[in-house]
C-alpha positions as CSV (number, residue, x, y, z in Angstrom):
1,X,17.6,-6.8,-14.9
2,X,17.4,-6.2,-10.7
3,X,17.6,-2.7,-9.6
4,X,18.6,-2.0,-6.2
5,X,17.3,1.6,-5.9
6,X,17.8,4.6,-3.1
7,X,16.8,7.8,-4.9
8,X,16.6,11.3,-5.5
9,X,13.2,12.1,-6.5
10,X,12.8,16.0,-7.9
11,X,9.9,17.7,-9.5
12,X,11.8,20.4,-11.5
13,X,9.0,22.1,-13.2
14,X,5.6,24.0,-12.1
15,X,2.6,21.7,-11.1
16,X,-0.1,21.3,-13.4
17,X,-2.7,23.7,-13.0
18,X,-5.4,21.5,-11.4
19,X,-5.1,21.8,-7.3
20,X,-6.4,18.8,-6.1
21,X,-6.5,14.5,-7.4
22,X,-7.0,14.2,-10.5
23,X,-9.0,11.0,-12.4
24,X,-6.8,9.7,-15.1
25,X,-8.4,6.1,-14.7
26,X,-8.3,5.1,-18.5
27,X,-4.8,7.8,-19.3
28,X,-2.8,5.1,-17.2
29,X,-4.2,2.2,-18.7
30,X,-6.9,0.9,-16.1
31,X,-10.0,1.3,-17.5
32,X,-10.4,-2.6,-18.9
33,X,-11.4,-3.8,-15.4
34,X,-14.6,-3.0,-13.6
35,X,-16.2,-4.8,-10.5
36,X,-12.9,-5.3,-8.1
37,X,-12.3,-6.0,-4.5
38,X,-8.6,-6.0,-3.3
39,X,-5.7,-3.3,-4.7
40,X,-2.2,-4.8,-3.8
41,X,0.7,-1.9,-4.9
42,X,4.5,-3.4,-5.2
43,X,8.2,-3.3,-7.0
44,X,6.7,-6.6,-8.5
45,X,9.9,-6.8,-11.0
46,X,12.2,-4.5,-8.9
47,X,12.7,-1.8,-11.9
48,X,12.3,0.9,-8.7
49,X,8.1,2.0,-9.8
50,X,5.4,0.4,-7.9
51,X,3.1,-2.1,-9.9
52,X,-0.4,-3.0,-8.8
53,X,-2.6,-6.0,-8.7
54,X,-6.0,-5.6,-8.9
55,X,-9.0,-8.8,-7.5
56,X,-11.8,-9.0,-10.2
57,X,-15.0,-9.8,-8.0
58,X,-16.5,-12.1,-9.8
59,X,-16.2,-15.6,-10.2
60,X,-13.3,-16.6,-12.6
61,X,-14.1,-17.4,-16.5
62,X,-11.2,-17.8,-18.7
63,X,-13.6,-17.1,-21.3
64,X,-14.8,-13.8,-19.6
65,X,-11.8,-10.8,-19.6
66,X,-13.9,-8.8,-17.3
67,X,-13.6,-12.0,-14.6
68,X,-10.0,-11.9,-14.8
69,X,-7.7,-10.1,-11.8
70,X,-4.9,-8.3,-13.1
71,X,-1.3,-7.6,-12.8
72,X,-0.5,-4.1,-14.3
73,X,3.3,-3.2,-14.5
74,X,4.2,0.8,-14.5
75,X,6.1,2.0,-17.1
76,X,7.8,4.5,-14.6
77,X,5.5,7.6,-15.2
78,X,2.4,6.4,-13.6
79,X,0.9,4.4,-16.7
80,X,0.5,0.7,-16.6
81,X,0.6,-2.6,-18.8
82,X,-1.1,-5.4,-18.3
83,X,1.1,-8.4,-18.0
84,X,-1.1,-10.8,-16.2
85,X,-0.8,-13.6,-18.8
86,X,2.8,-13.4,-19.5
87,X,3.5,-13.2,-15.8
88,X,1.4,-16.1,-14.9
89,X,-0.8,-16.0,-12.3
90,X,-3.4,-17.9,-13.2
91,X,-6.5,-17.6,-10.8
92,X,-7.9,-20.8,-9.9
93,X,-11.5,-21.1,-8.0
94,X,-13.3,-24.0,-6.3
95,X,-16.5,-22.9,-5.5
96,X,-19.4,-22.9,-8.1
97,X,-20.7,-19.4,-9.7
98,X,-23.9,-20.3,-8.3
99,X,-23.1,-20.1,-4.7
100,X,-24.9,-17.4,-3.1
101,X,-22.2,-14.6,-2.2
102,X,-24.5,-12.0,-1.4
103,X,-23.0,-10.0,-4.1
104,X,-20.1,-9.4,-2.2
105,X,-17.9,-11.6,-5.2
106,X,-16.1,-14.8,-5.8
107,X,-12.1,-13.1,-5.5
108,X,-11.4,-10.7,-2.2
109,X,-7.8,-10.5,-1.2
110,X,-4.6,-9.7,-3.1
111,X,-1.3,-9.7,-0.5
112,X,2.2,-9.4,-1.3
113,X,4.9,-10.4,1.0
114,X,8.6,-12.1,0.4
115,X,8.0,-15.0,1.9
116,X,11.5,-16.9,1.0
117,X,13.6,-13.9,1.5
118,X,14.6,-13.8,-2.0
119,X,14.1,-10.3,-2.6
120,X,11.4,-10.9,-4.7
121,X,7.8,-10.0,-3.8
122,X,5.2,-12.8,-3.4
123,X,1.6,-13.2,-4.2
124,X,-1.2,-14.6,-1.9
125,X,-4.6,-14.5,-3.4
126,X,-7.7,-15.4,-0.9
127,X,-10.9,-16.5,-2.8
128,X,-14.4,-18.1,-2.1
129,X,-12.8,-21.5,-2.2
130,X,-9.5,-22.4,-1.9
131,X,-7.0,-19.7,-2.0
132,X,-3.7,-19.3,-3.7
133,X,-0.3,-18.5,-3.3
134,X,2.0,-17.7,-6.7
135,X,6.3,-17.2,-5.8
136,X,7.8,-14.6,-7.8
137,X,10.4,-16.4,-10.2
138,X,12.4,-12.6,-10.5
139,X,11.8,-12.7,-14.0
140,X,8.6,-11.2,-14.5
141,X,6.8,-14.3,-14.1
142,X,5.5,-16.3,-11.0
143,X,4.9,-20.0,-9.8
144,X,1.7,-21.6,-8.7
145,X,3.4,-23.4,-4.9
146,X,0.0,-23.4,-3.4
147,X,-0.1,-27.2,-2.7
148,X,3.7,-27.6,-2.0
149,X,3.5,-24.8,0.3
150,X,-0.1,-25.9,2.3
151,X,-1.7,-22.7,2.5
152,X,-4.5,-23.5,0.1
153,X,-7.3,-24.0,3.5
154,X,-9.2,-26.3,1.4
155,X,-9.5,-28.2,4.0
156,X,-12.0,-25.6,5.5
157,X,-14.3,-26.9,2.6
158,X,-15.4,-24.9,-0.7
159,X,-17.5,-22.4,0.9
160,X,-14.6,-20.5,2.9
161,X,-14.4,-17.1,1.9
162,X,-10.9,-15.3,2.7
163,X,-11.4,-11.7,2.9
164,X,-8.1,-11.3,4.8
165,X,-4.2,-12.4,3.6
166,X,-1.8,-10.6,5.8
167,X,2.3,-11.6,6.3
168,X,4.1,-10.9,9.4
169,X,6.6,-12.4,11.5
170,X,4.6,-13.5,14.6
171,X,6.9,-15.7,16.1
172,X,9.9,-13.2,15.2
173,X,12.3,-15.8,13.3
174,X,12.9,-14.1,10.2
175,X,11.2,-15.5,8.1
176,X,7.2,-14.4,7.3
177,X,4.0,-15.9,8.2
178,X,0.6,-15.9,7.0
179,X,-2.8,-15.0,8.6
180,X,-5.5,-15.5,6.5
181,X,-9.1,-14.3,7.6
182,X,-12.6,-15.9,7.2
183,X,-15.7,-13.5,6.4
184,X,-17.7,-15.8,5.3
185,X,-18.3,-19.8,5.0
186,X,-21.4,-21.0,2.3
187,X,-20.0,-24.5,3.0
188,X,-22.3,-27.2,4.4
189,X,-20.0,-27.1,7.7
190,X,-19.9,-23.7,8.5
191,X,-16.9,-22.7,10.2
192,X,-15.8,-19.2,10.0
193,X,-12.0,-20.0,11.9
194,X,-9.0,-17.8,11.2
195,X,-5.8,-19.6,10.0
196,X,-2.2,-18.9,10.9
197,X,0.4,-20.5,8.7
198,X,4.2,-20.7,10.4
199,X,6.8,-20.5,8.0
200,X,9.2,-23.3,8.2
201,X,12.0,-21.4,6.1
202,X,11.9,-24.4,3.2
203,X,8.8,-23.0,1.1
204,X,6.3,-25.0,3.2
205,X,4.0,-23.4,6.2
206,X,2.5,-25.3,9.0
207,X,-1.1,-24.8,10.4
208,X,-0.4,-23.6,13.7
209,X,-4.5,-21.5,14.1
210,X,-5.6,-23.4,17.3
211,X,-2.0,-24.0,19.1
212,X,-1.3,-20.3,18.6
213,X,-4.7,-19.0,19.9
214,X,-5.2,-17.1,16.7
215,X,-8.3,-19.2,14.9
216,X,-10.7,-16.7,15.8
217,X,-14.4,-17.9,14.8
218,X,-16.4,-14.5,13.8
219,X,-16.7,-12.7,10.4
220,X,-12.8,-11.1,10.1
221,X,-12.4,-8.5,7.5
222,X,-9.0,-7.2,8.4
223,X,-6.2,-7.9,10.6
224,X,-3.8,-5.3,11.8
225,X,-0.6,-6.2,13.3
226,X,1.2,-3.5,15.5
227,X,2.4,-3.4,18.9
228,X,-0.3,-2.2,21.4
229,X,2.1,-2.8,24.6
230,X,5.1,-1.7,23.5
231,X,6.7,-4.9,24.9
232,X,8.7,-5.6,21.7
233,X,6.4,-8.2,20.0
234,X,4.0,-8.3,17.2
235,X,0.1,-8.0,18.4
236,X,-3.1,-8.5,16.6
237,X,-5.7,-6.2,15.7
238,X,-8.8,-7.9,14.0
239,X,-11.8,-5.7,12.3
240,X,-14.9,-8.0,12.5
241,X,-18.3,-7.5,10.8
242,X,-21.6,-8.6,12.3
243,X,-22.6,-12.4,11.6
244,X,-26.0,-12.2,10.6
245,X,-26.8,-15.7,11.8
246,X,-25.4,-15.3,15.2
247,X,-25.9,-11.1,15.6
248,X,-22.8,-10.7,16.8
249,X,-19.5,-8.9,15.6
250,X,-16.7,-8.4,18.1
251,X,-13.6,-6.7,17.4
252,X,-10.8,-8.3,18.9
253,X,-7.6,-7.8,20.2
254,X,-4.5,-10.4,20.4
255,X,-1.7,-9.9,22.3
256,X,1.7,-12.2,21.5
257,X,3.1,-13.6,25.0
258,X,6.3,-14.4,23.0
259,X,5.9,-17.6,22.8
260,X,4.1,-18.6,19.5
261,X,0.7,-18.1,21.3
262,X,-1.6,-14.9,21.3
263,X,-4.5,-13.8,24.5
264,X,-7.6,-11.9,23.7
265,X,-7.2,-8.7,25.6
266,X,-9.7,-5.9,23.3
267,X,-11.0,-4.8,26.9
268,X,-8.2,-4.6,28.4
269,X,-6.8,-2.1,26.1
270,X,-10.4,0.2,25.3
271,X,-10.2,-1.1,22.1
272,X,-13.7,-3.3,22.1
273,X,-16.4,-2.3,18.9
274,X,-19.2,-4.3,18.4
275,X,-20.6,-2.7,15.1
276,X,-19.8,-3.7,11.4
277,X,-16.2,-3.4,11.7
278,X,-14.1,-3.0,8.2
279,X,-11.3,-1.3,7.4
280,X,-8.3,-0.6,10.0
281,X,-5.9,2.5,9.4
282,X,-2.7,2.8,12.0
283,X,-1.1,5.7,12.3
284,X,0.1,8.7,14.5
285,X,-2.3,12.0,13.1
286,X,-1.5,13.9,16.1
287,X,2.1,13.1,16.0
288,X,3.1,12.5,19.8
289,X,4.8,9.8,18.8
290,X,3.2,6.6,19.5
291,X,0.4,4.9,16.8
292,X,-3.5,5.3,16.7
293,X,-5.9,3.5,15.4
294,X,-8.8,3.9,12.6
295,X,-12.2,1.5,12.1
296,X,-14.9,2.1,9.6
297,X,-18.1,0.8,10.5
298,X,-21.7,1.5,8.8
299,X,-21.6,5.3,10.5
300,X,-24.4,7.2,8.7
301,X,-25.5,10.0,10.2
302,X,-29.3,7.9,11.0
303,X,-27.6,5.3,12.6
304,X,-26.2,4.9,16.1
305,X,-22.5,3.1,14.6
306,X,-19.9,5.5,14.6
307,X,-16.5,5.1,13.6
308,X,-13.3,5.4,16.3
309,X,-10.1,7.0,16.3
310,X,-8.4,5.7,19.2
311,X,-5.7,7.8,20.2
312,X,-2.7,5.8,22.2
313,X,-2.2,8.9,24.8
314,X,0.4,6.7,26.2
315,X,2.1,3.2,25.8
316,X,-0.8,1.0,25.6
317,X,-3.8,3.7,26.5
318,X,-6.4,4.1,24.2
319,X,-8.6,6.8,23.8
320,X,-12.0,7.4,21.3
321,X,-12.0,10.9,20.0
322,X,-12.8,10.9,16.5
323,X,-16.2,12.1,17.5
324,X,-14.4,15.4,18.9
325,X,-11.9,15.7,16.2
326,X,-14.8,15.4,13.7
327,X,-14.3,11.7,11.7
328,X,-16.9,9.8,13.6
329,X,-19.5,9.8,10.4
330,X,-17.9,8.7,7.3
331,X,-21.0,6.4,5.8
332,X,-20.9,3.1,4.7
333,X,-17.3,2.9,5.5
334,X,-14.7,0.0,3.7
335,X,-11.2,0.6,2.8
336,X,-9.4,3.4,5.1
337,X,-5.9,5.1,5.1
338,X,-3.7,7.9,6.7
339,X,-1.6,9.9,3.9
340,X,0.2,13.2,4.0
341,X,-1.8,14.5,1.0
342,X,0.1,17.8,0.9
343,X,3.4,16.2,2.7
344,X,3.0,19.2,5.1
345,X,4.0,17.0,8.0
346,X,0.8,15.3,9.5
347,X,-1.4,12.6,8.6
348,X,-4.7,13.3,6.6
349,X,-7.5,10.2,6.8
350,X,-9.4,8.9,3.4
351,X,-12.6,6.7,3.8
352,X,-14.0,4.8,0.6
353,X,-17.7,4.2,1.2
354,X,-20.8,3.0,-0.7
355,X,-23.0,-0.5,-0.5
356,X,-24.3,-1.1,-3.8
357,X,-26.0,2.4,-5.1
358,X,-24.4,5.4,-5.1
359,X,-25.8,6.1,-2.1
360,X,-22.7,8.0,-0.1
361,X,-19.7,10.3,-1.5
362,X,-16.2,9.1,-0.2
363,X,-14.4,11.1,2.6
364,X,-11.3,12.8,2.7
365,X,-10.3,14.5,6.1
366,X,-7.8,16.9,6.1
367,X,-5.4,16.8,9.3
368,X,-5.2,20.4,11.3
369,X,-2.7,20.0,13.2
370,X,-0.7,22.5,11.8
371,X,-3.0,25.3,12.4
372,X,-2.3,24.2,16.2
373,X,-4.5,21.7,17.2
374,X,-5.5,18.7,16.6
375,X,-8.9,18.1,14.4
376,X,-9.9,17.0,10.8
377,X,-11.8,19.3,8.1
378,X,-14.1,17.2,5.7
379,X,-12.3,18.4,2.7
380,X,-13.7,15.9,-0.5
381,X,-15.2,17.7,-2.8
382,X,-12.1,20.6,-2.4
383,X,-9.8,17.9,-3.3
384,X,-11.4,16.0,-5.7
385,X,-11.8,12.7,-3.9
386,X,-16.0,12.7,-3.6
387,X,-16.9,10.2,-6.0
388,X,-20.2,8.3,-5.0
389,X,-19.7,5.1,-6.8
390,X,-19.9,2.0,-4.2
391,X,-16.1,1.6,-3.5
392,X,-14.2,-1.0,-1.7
393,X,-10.4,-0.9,-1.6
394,X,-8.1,1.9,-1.6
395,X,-4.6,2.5,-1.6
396,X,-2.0,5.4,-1.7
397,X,1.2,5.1,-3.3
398,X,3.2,7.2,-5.5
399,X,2.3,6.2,-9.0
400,X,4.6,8.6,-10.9
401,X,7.7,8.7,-8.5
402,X,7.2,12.7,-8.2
403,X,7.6,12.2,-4.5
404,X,3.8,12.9,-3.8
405,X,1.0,10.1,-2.6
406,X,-1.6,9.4,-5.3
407,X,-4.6,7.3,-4.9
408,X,-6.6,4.0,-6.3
409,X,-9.8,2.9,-5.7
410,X,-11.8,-0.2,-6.5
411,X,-15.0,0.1,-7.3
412,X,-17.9,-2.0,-7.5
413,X,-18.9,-1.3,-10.9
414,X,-17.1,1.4,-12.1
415,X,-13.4,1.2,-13.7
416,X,-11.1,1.7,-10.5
417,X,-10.4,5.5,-10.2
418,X,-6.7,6.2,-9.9
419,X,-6.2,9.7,-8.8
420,X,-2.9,11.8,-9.4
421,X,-2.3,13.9,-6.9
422,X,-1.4,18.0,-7.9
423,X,-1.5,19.7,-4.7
424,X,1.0,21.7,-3.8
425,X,3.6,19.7,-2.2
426,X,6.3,20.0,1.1
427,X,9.1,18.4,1.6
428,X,9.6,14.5,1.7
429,X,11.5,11.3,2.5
430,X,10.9,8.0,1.4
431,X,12.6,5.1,2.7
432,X,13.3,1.2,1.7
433,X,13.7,-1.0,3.9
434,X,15.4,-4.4,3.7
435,X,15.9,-6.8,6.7
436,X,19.1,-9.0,7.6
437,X,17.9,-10.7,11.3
438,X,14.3,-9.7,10.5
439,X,12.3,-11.0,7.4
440,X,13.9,-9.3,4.2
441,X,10.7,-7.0,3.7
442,X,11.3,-5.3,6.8
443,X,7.2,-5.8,7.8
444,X,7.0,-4.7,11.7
445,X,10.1,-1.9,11.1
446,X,9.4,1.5,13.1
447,X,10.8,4.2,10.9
448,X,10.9,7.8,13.2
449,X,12.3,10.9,11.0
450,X,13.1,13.7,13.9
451,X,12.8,17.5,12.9
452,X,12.9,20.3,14.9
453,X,12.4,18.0,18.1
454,X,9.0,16.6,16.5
455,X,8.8,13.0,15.8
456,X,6.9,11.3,12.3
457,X,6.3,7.9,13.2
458,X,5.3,5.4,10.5
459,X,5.1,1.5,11.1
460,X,6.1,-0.5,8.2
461,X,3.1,-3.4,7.6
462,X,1.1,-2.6,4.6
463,X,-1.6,-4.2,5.7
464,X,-5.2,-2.4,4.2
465,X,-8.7,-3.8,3.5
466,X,-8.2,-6.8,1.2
467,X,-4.6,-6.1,0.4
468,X,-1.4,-5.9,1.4
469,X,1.4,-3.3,-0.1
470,X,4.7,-3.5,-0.2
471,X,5.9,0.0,-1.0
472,X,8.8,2.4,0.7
473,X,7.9,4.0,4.1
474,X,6.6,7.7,2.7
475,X,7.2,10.7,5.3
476,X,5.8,14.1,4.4
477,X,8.0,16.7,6.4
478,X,6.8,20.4,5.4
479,X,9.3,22.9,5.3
480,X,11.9,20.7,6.5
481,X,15.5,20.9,4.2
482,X,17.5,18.2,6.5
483,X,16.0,15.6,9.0
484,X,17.9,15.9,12.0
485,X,17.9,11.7,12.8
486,X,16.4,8.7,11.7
487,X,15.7,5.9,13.3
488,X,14.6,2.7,12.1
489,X,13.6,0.1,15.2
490,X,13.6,-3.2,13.4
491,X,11.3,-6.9,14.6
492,X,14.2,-8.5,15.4
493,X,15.3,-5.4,18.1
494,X,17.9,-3.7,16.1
495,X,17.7,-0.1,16.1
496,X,19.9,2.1,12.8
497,X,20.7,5.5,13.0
498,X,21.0,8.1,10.3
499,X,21.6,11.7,10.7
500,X,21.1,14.5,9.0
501,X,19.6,13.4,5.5
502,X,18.1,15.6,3.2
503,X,14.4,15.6,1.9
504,X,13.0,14.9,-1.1
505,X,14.7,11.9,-1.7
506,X,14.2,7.8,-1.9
507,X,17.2,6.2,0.9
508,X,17.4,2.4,1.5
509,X,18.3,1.3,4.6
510,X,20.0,-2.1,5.3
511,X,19.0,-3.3,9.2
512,X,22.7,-3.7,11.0
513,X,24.2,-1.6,8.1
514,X,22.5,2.1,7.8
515,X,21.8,3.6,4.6
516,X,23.3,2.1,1.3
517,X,23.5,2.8,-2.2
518,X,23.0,-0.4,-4.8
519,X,24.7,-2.7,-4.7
520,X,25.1,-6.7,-7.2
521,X,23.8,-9.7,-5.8
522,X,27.3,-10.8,-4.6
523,X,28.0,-7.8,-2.5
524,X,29.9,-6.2,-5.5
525,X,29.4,-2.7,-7.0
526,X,27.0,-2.6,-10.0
527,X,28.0,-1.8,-13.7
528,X,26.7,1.6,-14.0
529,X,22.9,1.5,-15.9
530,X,20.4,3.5,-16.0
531,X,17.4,3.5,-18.3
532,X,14.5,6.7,-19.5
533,X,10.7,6.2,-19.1
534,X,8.6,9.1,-20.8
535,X,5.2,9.8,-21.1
536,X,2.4,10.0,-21.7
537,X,3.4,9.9,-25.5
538,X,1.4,11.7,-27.1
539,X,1.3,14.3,-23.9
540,X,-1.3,17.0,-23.3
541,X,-0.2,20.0,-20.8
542,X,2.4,17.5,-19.1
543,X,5.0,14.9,-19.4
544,X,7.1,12.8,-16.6
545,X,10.9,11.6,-17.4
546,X,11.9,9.1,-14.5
547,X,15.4,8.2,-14.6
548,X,16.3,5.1,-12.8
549,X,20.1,4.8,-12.0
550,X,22.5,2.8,-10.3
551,X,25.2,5.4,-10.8
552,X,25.7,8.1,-7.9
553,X,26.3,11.6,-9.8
554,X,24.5,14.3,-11.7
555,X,21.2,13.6,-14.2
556,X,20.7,16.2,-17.2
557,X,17.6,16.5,-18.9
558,X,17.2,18.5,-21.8
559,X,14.4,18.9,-24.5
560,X,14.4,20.4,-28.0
561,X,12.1,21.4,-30.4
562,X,12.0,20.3,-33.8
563,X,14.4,23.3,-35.0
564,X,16.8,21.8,-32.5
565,X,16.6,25.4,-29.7
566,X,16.8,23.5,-26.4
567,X,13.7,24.3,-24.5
568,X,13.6,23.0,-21.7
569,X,17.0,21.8,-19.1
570,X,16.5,20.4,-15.6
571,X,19.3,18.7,-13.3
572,X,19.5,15.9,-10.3
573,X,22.1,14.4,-8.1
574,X,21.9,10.9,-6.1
575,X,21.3,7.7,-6.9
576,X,18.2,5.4,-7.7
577,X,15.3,7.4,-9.1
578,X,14.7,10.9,-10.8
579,X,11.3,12.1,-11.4
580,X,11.4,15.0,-14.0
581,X,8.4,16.9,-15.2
582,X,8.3,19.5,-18.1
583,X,5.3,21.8,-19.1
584,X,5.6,22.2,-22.8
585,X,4.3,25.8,-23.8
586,X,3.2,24.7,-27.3
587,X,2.0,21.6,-29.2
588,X,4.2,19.6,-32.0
589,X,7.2,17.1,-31.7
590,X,10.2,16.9,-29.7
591,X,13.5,15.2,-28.4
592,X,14.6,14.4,-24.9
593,X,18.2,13.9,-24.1
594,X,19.4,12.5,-20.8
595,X,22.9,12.5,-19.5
596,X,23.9,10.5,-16.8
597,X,27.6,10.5,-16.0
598,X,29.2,9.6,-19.4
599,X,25.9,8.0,-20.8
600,X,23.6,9.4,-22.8
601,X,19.9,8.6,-23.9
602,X,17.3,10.0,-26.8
603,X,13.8,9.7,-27.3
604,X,11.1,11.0,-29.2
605,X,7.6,13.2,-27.4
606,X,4.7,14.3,-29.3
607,X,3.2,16.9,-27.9
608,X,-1.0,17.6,-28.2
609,X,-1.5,20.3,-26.9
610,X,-3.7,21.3,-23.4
């Protein structure tokens, strides 16, 4: 069943007594898998909770569980299942295990991106070896198109390793494209070229990597796409590490003259870094407005690397001050990302770090800039977030639709750690996009909530070391009750405005259209559904109801006890999705009753105690 959600999400119950991220790795059902790379996060099946992939490093055994990448579906609370087999994607790999990897695996990138405008995520996979890509079917399961399509670079040979899948609509058609960058080549004809795919709109892509100036030829980790001259177009950012054959390692800048080709202008901007460059984060920490830039390097306090925040002080003027700000040293840097971690309005920084020993404690930075100026307090070990195992991807999503950001990371050979986040929590907005003239994803979409005169600016591309996400634009807003105006400044040049919307809520906004509720696949209103996920069941000191609803109109929760006294009663309005949590005071069995409009719903919680 497809669910077109824009909801309400409500925490109507005290937080759980922990104040900070809380491991609950093998609770939600991902402790089976050890040794990843990428972390992909998406509505794979459109039920309105975010799924994640996760890329198994090693070289692919069907014999071997532990080789396998998986797709994990959440059951609406934050707890996943592992449907990789009956969903289909079926990892194929052309190199041999004994090529030599340098440890660094046999599977890197997971990226998701609807690349038919079907409204139904798709899967590119980027391997040592040829790479795949799987097209959602929209019934749970998915398609192998790799050869119909032409994205499989096996023409680059068996040793090309893509550490970098990223869509985005370079030439601004519609429609997305694919960028897909080299790290690595153990083939006899070692070539180390980026590839561009154009979309043709029919389920095939073209190689267009030389024409379009993109096939850059050093080590590429990441690729960032934002515009860096505020021109209207789609640019380039590239994170490169140092090619130990050659010694060198450039960062690199492309800028899109708007006509299908890109120029190399790093200089130009002040954006040049020759160190081991990583992971890329993009956002606007001291919130003036325009986007910054993020780079992990190798920046140990014994080494002369150090990692810059650029600061764009005006359109297209960079500036390094993450020394003075104080998140210059952050280790053996990989995966990066801003997050509102408390959703008190500005952006806080996390770095994942660690080679192969547990040599270095990840980072989490919080942002100051509510105290009144603008700097970053190391704040890991407060939070919870100091683990030392070698890490390599993160990602921050909201796992239990309770309106906060929570937090996996892949390890290298450790279970991934997914973190729930119990901070105390401000206001929030989160917002769907879904493009008509641009591509249906709404990748390259400027979303600007305005409070108070202040502007939160968030670009809309997903793009994070060896993944890509597809998840709603997330706003943390403080105290704010109402935002004054959105905008939403689509690719294709469209600009929607909404005003005064209230916080804590899930909107989706239609580009040409505004804000709208669900609606059917033939532009009719929806039957009225809505369905009940509860857990964890058995529960300890706390349980999640989500309610996911296409009706507009009041949600009742109530709980009894076994002697039938109702102890527990909590209410939403709006559409899409509710996130209730209850605290039971004691241990033993009880039954939930939800009431949406004139439907109602039981189920059965057991109840363990704290």
């Amino acid at each position: 069943m497809r669910f077109l959600l824009a909801g309400l999400s409500l925490v109507l119950a005290a937080p759980a007594a922990a104040q900070g991220f809380v491991e609950r790795t093998f609770d939600a059902g991902l402790g089976a898998l050890s040794n990843t790379n990428g972390v992909a996060i998406a509505d794979y099946d459109r039920d309105g909770d975010l799924d994640l992939y996760l890329v198994a490093r090693r070289a692919y055994d069907p014999a071997n569980v532990l080789t396998w990448s998986r797709l994990y579906e959440n059951d609406g609370t934050g707890t996943f299942e592992d449907v990789t087999l009956s969903a289909g994607i079926d990892v194929e790999l052309g190199a041999t295990p004994g090529a030599d990897t340098r440890n660094f695996g046999y599977q890197y990138v997971a990226a998701w991106g609807d690349y038919d405008n079907d409204g139904w995520p798709d899967l590119f996979l980027g391997h040592l070896g040829p790479d795949q890509l799987f097209h959602n079917n929209g019934d749970g399961t998915f398609s192998d198109v790799t050869a119909e399509a032409g994205v499989s670079g096996a023409e680059a040979g068996g040793g090309y390793v893509s550490a970098s899948g990223l869509w985005f609509d370079y030439d601004q058609d519609g429609d997305l494209d694919l960028y897909v960058g080299s790290w690595w080549d153990y083939g006899p004809d070692r070539d180390l070229s980026n590839r561009l795919y154009s979309n043709d709109g029919d389920g095939t892509f073209t190689d267009v990597s030389e024409a379009s100036g993109l096939a850059d030829p050093d080590a590429t980790w990441m690729a960032l796409p934002f515009d860096a001259n505020a021109d209207g177009l789609t640019d380039l950012y590239l994170s490169t590490d140092i090619d130990t054959t050659t010694g060198v390692g450039i960062n690199r800048l492309y800028v899109n003259e708007g006509d299908r080709t890109f120029r190399e202008a790093t200089a130009e901007f002040g954006l040049e870094d020759e160190n081991y460059g990583m992971g890329l984060a993009l956002a606007d920490p001291d919130r003036n407005g325009l986007l910054d830039l993020y780079l992990t390097n190798v920046a140990t306090p014994t080494r002369e690397q150090r990692n810059p925040l650029w600061l764009q002080t005006a359109p297209g003027q960079f500036e390094d001050v993450a020394e003075a700000v104080g998140v210059d040293i952050a280790d053996w840097g990989w995966g990066t990302e801003f997050f509102d971690m408390e959703n008190d309005g500005d952006e806080d920084l996390l770095v994942v770090t660690g080679l192969f020993d547990p040599d270095y404690t990840n980072h989490m930075f919080r942002n100051d800039l509510e105290s009144g100026s603008f700097s970053f307090t190391r704040v890991s070990a407060a939070v919870g977030l100091d683990a030392d195992q070698a890490a390599r991807g993160v990602a921050v999503f909201d796992a239990d639709g309770d309106g906060d950001q929570d937090v996996v990371v892949s390890n290298v050979f450790r279970a991934p750690y997914l973190y729930e986040n119990t901070l105390p929590q401000g206001e929030w907005l989160d917002v769907e996009l879904e493009g008509t003239a641009s591509n249906g994803d709404g990748l390259g979409a400027t979303v600007t909530a305005w409070v108070d005169g202040v502007p939160h600016t968030r670009l809309h591309h997903g793009a994070q070391y060896l993944a890509q996400n597809l998840t709603p634009v997330h706003l943390g807003l403080g105290t704010a009750a109402t935002v004054d105006s959105l905008v939403v400044a689509w690719p294709s040049g469209q600009t929607d405005r909404l005003l005064g919307l209230a916080t804590g809520q899930r909107i989706r906004v239609k580009e040409g259209e505004g804000r709208i509720g669900a609606t059917a696949a033939d532009g009719g209103p929806t039957v009225p559904t809505f369905r009940v996920a509860a857990g964890p069941n058995p529960a300890g000191d706390r349980v999640r109801i989500r309610v996911s609803s296409d009706a507009l109109g009041p949600v009742q929760l109530e709980v009894f006890d076994v002697l039938g006294r109702r102890v527990h009663v909590a209410e939403a309005d709006g559409v899409g999705a509710r996130a209730f949590a209850w605290t039971p005071r004691a241990a033993g069995a009880y039954v939930y009753r939800v009431t949406c409009g004139a439907e109602t719903m039981t189920g059965r919680l057991t109840v363990v105690g704290r």
